[in-house]
N, C-alpha and C positions, 0 to 999 in steps of 0.2 A: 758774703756771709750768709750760710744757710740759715732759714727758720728754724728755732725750733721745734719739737713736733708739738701734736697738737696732746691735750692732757687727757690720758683715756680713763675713763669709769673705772669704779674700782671694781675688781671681778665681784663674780658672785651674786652683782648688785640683782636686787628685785625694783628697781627703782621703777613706777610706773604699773608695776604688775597689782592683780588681782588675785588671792589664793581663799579657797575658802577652807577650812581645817576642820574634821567633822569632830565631834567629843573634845573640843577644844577649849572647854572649860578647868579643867585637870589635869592631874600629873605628864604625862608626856606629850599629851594634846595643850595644854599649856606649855610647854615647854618650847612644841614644835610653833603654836600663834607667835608665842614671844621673836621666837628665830625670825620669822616671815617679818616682822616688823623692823628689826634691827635690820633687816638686808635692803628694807625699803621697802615693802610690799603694805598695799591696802589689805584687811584683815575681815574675811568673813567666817566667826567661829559661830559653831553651834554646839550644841549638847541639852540635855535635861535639865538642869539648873541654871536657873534665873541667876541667882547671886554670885555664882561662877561666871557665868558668863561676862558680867557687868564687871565686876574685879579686873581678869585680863582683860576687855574692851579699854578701861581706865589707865591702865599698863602703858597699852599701844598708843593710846589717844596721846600720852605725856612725853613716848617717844617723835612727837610727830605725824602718826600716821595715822590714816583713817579705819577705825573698828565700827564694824557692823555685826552685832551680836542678834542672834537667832533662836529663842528656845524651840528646838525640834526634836522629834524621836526619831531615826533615823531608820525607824522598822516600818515606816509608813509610806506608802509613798506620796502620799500628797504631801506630807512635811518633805518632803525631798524638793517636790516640786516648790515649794515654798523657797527651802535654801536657792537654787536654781532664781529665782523669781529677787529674793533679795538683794544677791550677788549681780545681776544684769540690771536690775534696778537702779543701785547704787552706785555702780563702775561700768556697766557698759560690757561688761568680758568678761570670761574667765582666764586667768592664763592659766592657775595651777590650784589641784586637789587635792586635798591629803584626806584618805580614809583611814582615820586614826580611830576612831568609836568601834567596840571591839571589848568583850570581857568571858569573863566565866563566872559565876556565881558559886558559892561553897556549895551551896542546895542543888546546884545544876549540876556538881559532876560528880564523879567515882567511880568506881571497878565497871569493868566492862560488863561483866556480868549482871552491876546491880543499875545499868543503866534505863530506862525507862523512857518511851518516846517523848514523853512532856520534855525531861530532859536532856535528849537528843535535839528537840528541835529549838529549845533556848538559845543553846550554844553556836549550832549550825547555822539556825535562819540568822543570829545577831552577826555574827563573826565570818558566814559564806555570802547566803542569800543574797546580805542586804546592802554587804561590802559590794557586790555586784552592780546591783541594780544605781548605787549612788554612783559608780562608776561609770555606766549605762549611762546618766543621766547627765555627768559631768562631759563625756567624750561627746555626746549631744549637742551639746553647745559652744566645743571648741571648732568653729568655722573658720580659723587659720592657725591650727594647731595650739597646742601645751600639753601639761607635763601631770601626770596624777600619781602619785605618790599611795602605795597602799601600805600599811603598819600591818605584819604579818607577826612571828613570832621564833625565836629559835624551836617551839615546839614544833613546829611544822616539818622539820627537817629533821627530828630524831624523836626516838620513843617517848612517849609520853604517858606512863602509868597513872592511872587513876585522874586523869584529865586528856582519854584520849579521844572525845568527838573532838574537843577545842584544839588540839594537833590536827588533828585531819581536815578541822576546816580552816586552818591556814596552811596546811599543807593545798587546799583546793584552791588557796587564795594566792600563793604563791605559782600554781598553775596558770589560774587567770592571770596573773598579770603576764608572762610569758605569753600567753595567746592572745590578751588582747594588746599586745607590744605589736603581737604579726599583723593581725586584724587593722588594727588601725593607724598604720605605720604611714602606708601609704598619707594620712591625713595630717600628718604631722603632727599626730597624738603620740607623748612616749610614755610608758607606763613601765615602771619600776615599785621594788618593794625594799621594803627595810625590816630585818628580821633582831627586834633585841632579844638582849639575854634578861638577868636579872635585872630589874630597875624596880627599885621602891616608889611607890608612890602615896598619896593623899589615903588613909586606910586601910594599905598593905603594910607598912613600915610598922607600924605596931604591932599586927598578925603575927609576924616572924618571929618567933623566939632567939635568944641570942644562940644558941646552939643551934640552930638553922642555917642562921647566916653569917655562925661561925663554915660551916660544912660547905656554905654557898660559896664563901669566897676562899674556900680553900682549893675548889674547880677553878678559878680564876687566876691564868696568868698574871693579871695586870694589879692584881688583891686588893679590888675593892668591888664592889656593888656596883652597876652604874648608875647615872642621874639623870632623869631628865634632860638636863642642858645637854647629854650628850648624844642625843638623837636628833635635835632639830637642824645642826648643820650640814646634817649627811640630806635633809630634807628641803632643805633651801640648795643644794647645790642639784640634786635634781629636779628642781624648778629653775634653776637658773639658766643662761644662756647656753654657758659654758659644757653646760651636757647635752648638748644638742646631739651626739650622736653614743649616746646613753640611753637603750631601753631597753624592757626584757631580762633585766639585772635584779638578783635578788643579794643586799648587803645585810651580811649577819654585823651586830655590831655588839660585842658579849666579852669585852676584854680579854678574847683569845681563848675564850672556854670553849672545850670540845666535848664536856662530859656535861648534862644535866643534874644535878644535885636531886630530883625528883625519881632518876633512875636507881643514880647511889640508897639513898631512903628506903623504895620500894626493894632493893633485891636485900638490903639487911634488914629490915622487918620481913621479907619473906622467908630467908635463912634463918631467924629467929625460931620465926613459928616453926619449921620444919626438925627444927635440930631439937627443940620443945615436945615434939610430938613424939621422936623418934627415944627421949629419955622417958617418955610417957609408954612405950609402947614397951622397953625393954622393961622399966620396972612392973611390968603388968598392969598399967591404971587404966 
């Protein structure tokens, strides 16, 4: 009578692992701490907010797992160094990264034209820069390899009016990860990104007018908005085992949208004014 076999793991598992998740206090960085903990993983979140951060630590803590909450600014690098310092402190490792901290600000963007270095460099140094340097700092200390996970954007892959440094620096962030997939292959670092579409979060959800995200989710195969929850398991499975031969990979994940609703906007307010100008011009005004 043969044995039966033996009982194997359930895929996917983070069991044992280490991730730290930067802007992990909120909407999708929330969303992705919560993922890492359901899969088994110790939890190192950081972000700006104290009382964010202690909410999802409390989260995790109830599922089980161990949270270690960080208020950092991740434009500095000594708070870098910090998270780096907490994360080996408390677990010994890192196995996996998520550079999820990343925005735009209303005041920081607009028309190419009416852009202005201050903010050029909001946008770029939060979302290029500093995505880098955490990443730098994360591959730093994988001495037998893991997995870093960069949050990039569908803008980076297509036009982006009137919020276009913040496309271009995830368009640059999407480059890094593809070169440092090459770079540090050899080390058993794999580095991937995840590009969403529309997701509401914490402060955005009420911005939209219903006629926005009616127009949003009419770009949308799938016809609806997405959610938070549905970003963090594309991010726990490239931390997980199972993609061990998974780097270099950028996943749009937009409910099958191929059209930006920001471009739709921009060329019928520009069609507007133009076809405005041209009744202005025939009636003599």
């Amino acid at each position: 009578m043969t044995n039966p076999p033996a009982p194997q793991p359930p895929m996917f598992s983070l069991e044992g692992k280490t991730v730290v998740v930067t802007g992990g206090g909120r909407g999708i960085g929330r969303g992705i701490s919560l993922a890492m903990a359901q899969a088994g993983a110790n939890v190192v979140l950081t972000g700006r907010t104290e009382a964010d951060l202690e909410a999802i630590a409390a989260q995790i803590r109830g599922l089980g797992r161990k949270a270690v909450p960080v208020v950092a600014d991740i434009t500095k690098s000594a708070d870098i160094d910090r998270i780096v310092d907490a994360a080996i402190g408390g677990f010994g490792y890192i196995d996996g990264w998520v550079n999820n901290a990343g925005s735009a600000r209303n005041g920081d963007v607009g028309p190419l034209f009416s852009l202005d270095e201050r903010m050029w460099d909001a946008v770029v140094d939060l979302n290029l820069k500093w995505t880098f340097f955490a990443m730098q700092a994360a591959a730093r200390t994988m001495t037998r390899g893991g997995s870093i996970v960069n949050i990039s954007s569908r803008s980076g892959s297509q036009p982006c009016p009137n919020t276009g440094q913040y496309g271009a620096a995830k368009a640059g962030v999407e480059n890094l990860t593809a070169t440092a997939a090459v770079e540090w292959g050899h080390l058993g670092i794999r580095v991937n990104a995840i590009a969403p579409g529309v997701v509401p979060t914490e402060g955005r959800t009420t911005m939209a007018s219903a006629s926005r995200q009616r127009r949003q989710i009419e770009t949308i195969p799938l016809r609806r908005l997405g959610r938070v929850e549905d970003i963090g398991p594309l991010a726990v499975y490239f931390v997980a085992d199972e993609s061990s031969w998974t780097s270099g990979t950028v996943v749009q994940v937009t409910g099958g949208s191929r059209i930006p609703v920001g471009l739709l906007t921009y060329l019928y307010k520009t069609n507007q004014a133009m076809e405005a100008k041209e009744r202005d011009e025939a009636a003599g005004v």
